[in-house]
C-alpha positions as CSV (number, residue, x, y, z in Angstrom):
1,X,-40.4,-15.8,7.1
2,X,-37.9,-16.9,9.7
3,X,-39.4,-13.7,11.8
4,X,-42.7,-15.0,12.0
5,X,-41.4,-18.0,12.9
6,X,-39.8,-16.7,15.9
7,X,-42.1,-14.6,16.8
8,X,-45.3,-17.3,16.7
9,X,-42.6,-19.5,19.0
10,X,-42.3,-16.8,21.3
11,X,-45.7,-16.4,21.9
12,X,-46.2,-19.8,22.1
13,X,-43.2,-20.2,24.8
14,X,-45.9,-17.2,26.6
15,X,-49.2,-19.1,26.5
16,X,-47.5,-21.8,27.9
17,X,-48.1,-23.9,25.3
18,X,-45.4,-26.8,23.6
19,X,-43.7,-25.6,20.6
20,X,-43.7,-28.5,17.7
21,X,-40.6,-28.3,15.5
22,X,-40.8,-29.5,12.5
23,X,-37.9,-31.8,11.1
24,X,-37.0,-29.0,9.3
25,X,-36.2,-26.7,11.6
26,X,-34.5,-29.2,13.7
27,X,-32.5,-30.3,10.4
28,X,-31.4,-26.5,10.3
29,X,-30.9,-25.9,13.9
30,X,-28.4,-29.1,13.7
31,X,-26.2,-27.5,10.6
32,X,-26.4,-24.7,12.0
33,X,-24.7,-26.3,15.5
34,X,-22.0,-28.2,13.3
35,X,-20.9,-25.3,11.1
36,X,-20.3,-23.1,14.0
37,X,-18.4,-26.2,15.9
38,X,-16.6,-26.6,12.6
39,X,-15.8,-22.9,12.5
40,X,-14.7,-22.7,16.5
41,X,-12.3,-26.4,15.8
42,X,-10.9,-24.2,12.6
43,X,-10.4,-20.9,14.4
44,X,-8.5,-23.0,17.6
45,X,-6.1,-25.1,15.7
46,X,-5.5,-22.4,12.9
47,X,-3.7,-19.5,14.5
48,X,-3.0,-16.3,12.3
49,X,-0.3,-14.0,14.2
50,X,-1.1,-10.4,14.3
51,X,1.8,-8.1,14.5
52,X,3.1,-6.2,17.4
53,X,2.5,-2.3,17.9
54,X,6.7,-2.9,17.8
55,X,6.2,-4.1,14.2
56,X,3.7,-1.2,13.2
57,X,6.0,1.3,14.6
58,X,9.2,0.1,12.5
59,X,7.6,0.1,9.6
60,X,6.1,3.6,10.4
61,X,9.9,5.1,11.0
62,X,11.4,3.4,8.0
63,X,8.6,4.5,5.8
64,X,9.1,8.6,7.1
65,X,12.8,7.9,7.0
66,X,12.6,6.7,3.5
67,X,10.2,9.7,3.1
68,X,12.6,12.0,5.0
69,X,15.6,11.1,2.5
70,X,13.9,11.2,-0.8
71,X,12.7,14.7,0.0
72,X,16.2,16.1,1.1
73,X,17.4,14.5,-2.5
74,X,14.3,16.3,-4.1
75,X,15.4,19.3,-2.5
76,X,19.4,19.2,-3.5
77,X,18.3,18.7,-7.0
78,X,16.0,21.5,-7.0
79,X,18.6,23.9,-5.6
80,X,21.3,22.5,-8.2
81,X,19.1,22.8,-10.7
82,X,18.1,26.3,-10.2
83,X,21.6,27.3,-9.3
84,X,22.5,25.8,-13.0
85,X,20.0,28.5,-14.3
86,X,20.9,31.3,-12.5
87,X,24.8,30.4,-13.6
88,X,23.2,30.1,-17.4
89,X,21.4,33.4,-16.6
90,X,24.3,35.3,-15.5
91,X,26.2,34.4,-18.2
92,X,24.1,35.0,-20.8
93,X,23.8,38.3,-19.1
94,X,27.2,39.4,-18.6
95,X,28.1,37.9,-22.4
96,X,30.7,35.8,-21.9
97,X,31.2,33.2,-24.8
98,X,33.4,30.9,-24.0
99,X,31.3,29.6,-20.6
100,X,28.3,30.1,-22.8
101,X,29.5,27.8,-25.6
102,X,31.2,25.6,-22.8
103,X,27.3,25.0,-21.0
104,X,25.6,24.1,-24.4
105,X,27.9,21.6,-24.8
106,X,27.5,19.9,-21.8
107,X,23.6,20.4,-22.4
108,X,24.0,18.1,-25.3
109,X,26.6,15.8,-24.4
110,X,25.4,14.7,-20.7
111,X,21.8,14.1,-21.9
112,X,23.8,12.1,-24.7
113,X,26.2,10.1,-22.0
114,X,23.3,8.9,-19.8
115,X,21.3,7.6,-22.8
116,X,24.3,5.1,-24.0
117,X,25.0,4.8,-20.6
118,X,21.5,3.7,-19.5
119,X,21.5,1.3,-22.5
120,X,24.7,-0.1,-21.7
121,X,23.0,-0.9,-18.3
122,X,19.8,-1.8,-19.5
123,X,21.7,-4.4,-22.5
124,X,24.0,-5.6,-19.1
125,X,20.4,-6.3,-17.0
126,X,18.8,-8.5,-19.9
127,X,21.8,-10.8,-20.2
């Protein structure tokens, strides 16, 4: 609709002939004018700050160093962990009981000391 408005005023404008608004249009055309003044008077005395390229790159280095140190504790848990098996391993291998008996043990009882130590923690946080 609003096309073939435009487009009959355009060839109007060409022939040379006056264009006739209607009050109407001109009712539109004027809210149209005082929402974009209203929008320009908003966007001047309302200022939202963008943050420097400085800003963006800090936050990139502390991200990849946060990154960077979670990955090298990943990585010494990994090897203790497998170094705990290969120790397990070898000693079920070379079949000697007392360090066999010894590592069950502490199988069961550190599992057991971080539970009633986590609760003791989690009962401490709630209070």
């Amino acid at each position: 609709m609003d096309d073939e408005l435009h487009k009959r005023r355009e060839r109007e404008l060409l022939e040379g002939k006056a264009v006739e608004q209607t009050s109407d249009e001109l009712a539109d055309e004027m809210t149209s004018r005082q929402l974009r003044e209203g929008l320009d008077l908003l966007e001047a005395t309302i200022h939202v700050p963008t943050p420097s390229a400085a800003w963006f790159d800090q936050q990139i280095a502390a991200t990849q160093s946060k990154r960077k140190s979670r990955l090298v504790r990943d990585l010494v848990i990994l090897w203790i962990s497998a170094m705990l098996l290969f120790y397990v391993f070898y000693l079920t291998v070379t079949s000697k009981p007392v360090a066999f008996l010894s590592i069950q043990a502490a199988a069961i009882l550190v599992p057991l000391a971080w539970l009633i130590l986590r609760k003791q923690v989690d009962a401490h946080d709630t209070n």
